[in-house]
N, C-alpha and C positions, 0 to 999 in steps of 0.2 A: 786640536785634540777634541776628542768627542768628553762631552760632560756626562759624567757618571752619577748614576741616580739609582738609587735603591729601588726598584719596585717589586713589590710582593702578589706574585700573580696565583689566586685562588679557583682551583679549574678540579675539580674532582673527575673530568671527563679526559684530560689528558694525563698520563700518566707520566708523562717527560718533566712536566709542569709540576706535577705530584711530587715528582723524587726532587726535582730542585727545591722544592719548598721547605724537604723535611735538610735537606743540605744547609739550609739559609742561604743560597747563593746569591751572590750578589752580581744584579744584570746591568747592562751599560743600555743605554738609548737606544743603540743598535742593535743590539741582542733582543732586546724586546721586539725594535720595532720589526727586524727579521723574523722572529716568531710570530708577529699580528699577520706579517705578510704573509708567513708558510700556514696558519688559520684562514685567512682571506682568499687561500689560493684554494685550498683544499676545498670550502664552501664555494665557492665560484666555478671552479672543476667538477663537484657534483651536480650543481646546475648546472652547467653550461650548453647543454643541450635544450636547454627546458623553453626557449625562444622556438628553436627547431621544431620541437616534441607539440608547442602550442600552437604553429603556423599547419603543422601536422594535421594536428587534432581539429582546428577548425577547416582542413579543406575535404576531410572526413566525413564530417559531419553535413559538410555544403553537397556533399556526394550522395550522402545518405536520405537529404532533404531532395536533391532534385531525381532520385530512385523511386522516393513516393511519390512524389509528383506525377511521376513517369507511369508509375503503376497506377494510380488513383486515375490517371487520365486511362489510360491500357484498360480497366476496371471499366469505366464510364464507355469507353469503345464496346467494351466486350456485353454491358448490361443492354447498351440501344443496338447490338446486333443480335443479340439472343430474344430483344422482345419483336426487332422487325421478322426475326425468320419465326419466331409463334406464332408473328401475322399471317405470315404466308402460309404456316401450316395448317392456320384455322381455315383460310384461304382455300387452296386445294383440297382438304376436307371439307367443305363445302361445296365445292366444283366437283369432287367425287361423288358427293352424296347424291347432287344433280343429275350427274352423270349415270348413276346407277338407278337412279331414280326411272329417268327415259331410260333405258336399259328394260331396267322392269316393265314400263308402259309399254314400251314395244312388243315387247313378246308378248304382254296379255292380251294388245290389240290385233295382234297378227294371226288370233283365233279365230276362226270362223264363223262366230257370232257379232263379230265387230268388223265385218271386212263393209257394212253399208255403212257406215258412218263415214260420213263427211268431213272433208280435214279438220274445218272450225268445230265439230264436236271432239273429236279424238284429240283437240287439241288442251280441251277444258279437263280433261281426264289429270285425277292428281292422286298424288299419293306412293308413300314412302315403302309402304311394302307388298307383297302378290297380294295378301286379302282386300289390305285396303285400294288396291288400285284396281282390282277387281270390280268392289263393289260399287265402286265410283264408276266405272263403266258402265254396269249395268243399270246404274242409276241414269245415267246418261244415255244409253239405246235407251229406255224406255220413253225418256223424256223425247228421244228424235221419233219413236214410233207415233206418240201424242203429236208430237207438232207436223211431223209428212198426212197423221189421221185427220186433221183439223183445217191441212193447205187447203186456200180454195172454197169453205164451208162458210167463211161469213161472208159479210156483208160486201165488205173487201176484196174481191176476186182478186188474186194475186199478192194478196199480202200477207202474213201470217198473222194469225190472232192476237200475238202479244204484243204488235205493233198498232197500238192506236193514231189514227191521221185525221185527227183534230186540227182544226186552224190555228188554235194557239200553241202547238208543239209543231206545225209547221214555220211556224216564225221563230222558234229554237231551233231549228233544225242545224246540223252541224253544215260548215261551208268549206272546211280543208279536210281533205284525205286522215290526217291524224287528228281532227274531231268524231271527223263516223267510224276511223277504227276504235277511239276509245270510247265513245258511244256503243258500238257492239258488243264490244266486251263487256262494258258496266251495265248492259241491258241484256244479255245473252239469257239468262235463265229465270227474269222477272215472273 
Protein backbone atom coordinates (compact mmCIF):
# COMPACT_ATOMS: atom_id res chain seq x y z
CA UNK A 1 0.00 0.00 0.00
CA UNK A 2 1.22 3.32 -0.84
CA UNK A 3 1.89 5.59 2.54
CA UNK A 4 -0.12 8.40 2.84
CA UNK A 5 1.44 11.82 3.82
CA UNK A 6 -0.20 15.02 4.17
CA UNK A 7 1.46 17.57 1.98
CA UNK A 8 0.40 21.08 1.73
CA UNK A 9 1.64 22.33 -1.71
CA UNK A 10 1.70 26.41 -1.96
CA UNK A 11 1.70 27.36 -5.70
CA UNK A 12 -0.28 30.60 -6.37
CA UNK A 13 0.76 30.03 -10.04
CA UNK A 14 -1.34 26.81 -10.45
CA UNK A 15 -4.74 27.10 -9.91
CA UNK A 16 -5.56 23.34 -9.54
CA UNK A 17 -3.03 23.60 -6.67
CA UNK A 18 -5.02 26.74 -5.54
CA UNK A 19 -8.38 25.11 -5.12
CA UNK A 20 -6.99 22.06 -3.41
CA UNK A 21 -5.43 24.01 -0.92
CA UNK A 22 -8.41 26.11 -0.03
CA UNK A 23 -10.36 22.25 0.05
CA UNK A 24 -7.48 21.04 2.56
CA UNK A 25 -7.16 18.03 0.56
CA UNK A 26 -5.37 15.43 1.50
CA UNK A 27 -2.60 14.09 -1.12
CA UNK A 28 -1.09 10.57 -1.07
CA UNK A 29 2.76 10.15 -2.30
CA UNK A 30 1.44 9.41 -5.58
CA UNK A 31 -0.65 12.20 -6.17
CA UNK A 32 1.95 14.54 -5.46
CA UNK A 33 4.51 12.75 -7.06
CA UNK A 34 2.13 12.62 -10.32
CA UNK A 35 1.52 16.22 -10.01
CA UNK A 36 5.69 17.00 -9.73
CA UNK A 37 5.68 14.93 -12.83
CA UNK A 38 2.74 16.58 -14.78
CA UNK A 39 5.06 20.15 -13.50
CA UNK A 40 8.29 18.48 -14.72
CA UNK A 41 6.52 17.52 -17.99
CA UNK A 42 5.18 20.71 -18.82
CA UNK A 43 8.74 22.68 -18.00
CA UNK A 44 10.59 20.03 -20.16
CA UNK A 45 7.94 20.24 -23.12
CA UNK A 46 8.37 24.09 -23.13
CA UNK A 47 12.03 23.56 -23.59
CA UNK A 48 12.29 20.80 -25.26
CA UNK A 49 13.20 22.29 -28.39
CA UNK A 50 15.72 24.59 -26.91
CA UNK A 51 18.85 21.87 -27.69
CA UNK A 52 17.56 22.10 -31.30
CA UNK A 53 16.68 26.07 -31.34
CA UNK A 54 20.65 26.34 -29.73
CA UNK A 55 22.47 23.88 -32.30
CA UNK A 56 20.26 26.07 -34.63
CA UNK A 57 21.28 29.34 -33.46
CA UNK A 58 24.90 28.42 -33.46
CA UNK A 59 25.17 27.07 -37.09
CA UNK A 60 23.53 30.53 -37.93
CA UNK A 61 25.70 32.37 -36.52
CA UNK A 62 28.82 30.07 -38.11
CA UNK A 63 27.02 31.08 -41.45
CA UNK A 64 26.80 34.40 -40.73
CA UNK A 65 30.63 34.70 -39.66
CA UNK A 66 31.95 32.79 -42.80
CA UNK A 67 29.38 35.40 -45.09
CA UNK A 68 31.82 38.20 -43.77
CA UNK A 69 34.53 36.42 -44.24
CA UNK A 70 33.38 35.99 -47.59
CA UNK A 71 32.48 39.51 -48.32
CA UNK A 72 35.51 41.06 -46.23
CA UNK A 73 37.62 38.85 -48.60
CA UNK A 74 34.94 39.91 -51.95
CA UNK A 75 35.65 43.72 -50.39
CA UNK A 76 39.61 43.16 -50.52
CA UNK A 77 39.08 41.53 -54.25
CA UNK A 78 37.17 44.29 -55.25
CA UNK A 79 39.43 47.33 -53.36
CA UNK A 80 42.99 45.80 -55.28
CA UNK A 81 40.92 45.66 -58.58
CA UNK A 82 39.58 48.97 -58.46
CA UNK A 83 43.00 50.49 -57.54
CA UNK A 84 44.87 47.99 -60.48
CA UNK A 85 42.35 49.28 -63.28
CA UNK A 86 43.06 53.37 -61.65
CA UNK A 87 46.56 52.10 -62.67
CA UNK A 88 45.66 51.42 -65.96
CA UNK A 89 43.57 54.31 -66.39
CA UNK A 90 46.21 56.73 -65.19
CA UNK A 91 48.28 54.40 -67.66
CA UNK A 92 46.42 55.01 -70.83
CA UNK A 93 45.78 58.58 -69.91
CA UNK A 94 49.10 58.92 -70.09
CA UNK A 95 49.70 56.93 -73.30
CA UNK A 96 46.85 59.25 -74.66
CA UNK A 97 48.34 62.29 -73.66
CA UNK A 98 51.52 60.95 -75.59
CA UNK A 99 49.70 60.04 -78.18
CA UNK A 100 48.15 63.37 -78.68
CA UNK A 101 51.00 64.85 -77.90
CA UNK A 102 52.94 63.36 -81.41
CA UNK A 103 49.58 63.94 -82.83
CA UNK A 104 50.11 67.57 -82.28
CA UNK A 105 53.97 67.58 -83.21
CA UNK A 106 53.09 66.24 -86.35
CA UNK A 107 50.85 68.48 -87.80
CA UNK A 108 52.86 71.49 -86.55
CA UNK A 109 56.02 69.93 -88.14
CA UNK A 110 54.28 68.99 -91.38
CA UNK A 111 54.25 72.83 -92.17
CA UNK A 112 56.31 73.98 -94.44
CA UNK A 113 58.57 75.81 -92.42
CA UNK A 114 59.85 72.68 -90.80
CA UNK A 115 59.96 70.38 -93.82
CA UNK A 116 64.41 71.15 -93.55
CA UNK A 117 64.69 69.82 -90.31
CA UNK A 118 66.42 66.83 -89.74
CA UNK A 119 64.83 63.91 -88.04
CA UNK A 120 67.18 64.27 -84.87
CA UNK A 121 65.86 67.99 -84.59
CA UNK A 122 62.19 67.31 -85.14
CA UNK A 123 62.77 64.73 -82.91
CA UNK A 124 63.80 67.11 -79.69
CA UNK A 125 60.43 69.15 -80.58
CA UNK A 126 58.22 68.90 -77.16
CA UNK A 127 55.37 69.99 -75.82
CA UNK A 128 51.78 69.42 -74.72
CA UNK A 129 49.89 71.87 -76.81
CA UNK A 130 49.80 73.82 -80.55
CA UNK A 131 51.51 77.06 -78.91
CA UNK A 132 53.78 75.48 -77.00
CA UNK A 133 54.90 72.94 -79.50
CA UNK A 134 54.97 75.54 -81.93
CA UNK A 135 57.31 77.61 -80.10
CA UNK A 136 59.62 74.88 -79.33
CA UNK A 137 59.91 74.37 -83.12
CA UNK A 138 60.75 77.48 -83.81
CA UNK A 139 63.12 77.60 -81.16
CA UNK A 140 64.71 74.68 -82.72
CA UNK A 141 64.79 75.76 -86.69
CA UNK A 142 66.50 78.60 -85.52
CA UNK A 143 68.95 76.84 -83.48
CA UNK A 144 69.51 74.29 -86.81
CA UNK A 145 69.74 77.52 -89.02
CA UNK A 146 72.86 78.69 -86.31
CA UNK A 147 74.41 75.33 -86.34
CA UNK A 148 74.04 74.49 -90.86
CA UNK A 149 75.38 78.76 -90.37
CA UNK A 150 78.45 77.88 -88.35
CA UNK A 151 79.13 73.85 -90.27
CA UNK A 152 82.61 74.07 -91.58
CA UNK A 153 83.51 77.80 -90.19
CA UNK A 154 85.87 76.68 -87.40
CA UNK A 155 88.87 75.44 -86.91
CA UNK A 156 87.47 71.94 -87.26
CA UNK A 157 86.48 71.32 -90.91
CA UNK A 158 83.79 69.02 -90.70
CA UNK A 159 82.75 69.18 -87.33
CA UNK A 160 80.30 71.38 -85.77
CA UNK A 161 81.15 73.99 -83.34
CA UNK A 162 79.70 72.60 -80.17
CA UNK A 163 81.58 69.62 -80.54
CA UNK A 164 84.99 70.22 -79.03
CA UNK A 165 88.02 67.36 -79.99
CA UNK A 166 90.33 67.82 -77.22
CA UNK A 167 92.50 64.84 -76.29
CA UNK A 168 91.05 64.61 -72.98
CA UNK A 169 87.34 64.22 -74.27
CA UNK A 170 88.81 61.97 -76.68
CA UNK A 171 89.89 59.55 -74.10
CA UNK A 172 86.02 59.87 -72.90
CA UNK A 173 84.90 59.34 -75.74
CA UNK A 174 81.83 56.86 -75.79
CA UNK A 175 82.83 53.01 -77.28
CA UNK A 176 79.21 51.37 -77.54
CA UNK A 177 76.41 52.45 -79.95
CA UNK A 178 74.14 53.41 -76.70
CA UNK A 179 76.99 55.54 -75.20
CA UNK A 180 77.14 57.94 -78.36
CA UNK A 181 73.34 57.67 -78.69
CA UNK A 182 73.11 58.83 -75.09
CA UNK A 183 75.95 61.04 -75.48
CA UNK A 184 73.96 63.06 -78.37
CA UNK A 185 71.09 63.46 -76.80
CA UNK A 186 72.62 64.87 -73.36
CA UNK A 187 74.93 66.99 -75.68
CA UNK A 188 72.42 67.96 -78.50
CA UNK A 189 71.71 71.64 -77.48
CA UNK A 190 74.85 72.50 -75.28
Amino acid sequence: MAEETKVEVQSASNPEVAEDKKSNKTFTQSDFDSRLADEQKKITDKYADYDTQKTQLAELLEEKKKRDEAEMSEVEKLTATNEELVKKQADLESLLSKSNSLILRNDVLGGNDYQTLPKIYRDSVTGETVESITENANKILEQYKVDTANFGKSSNDGVPPNINNSDSQKQDMPTTLNEKIRLATANRFK
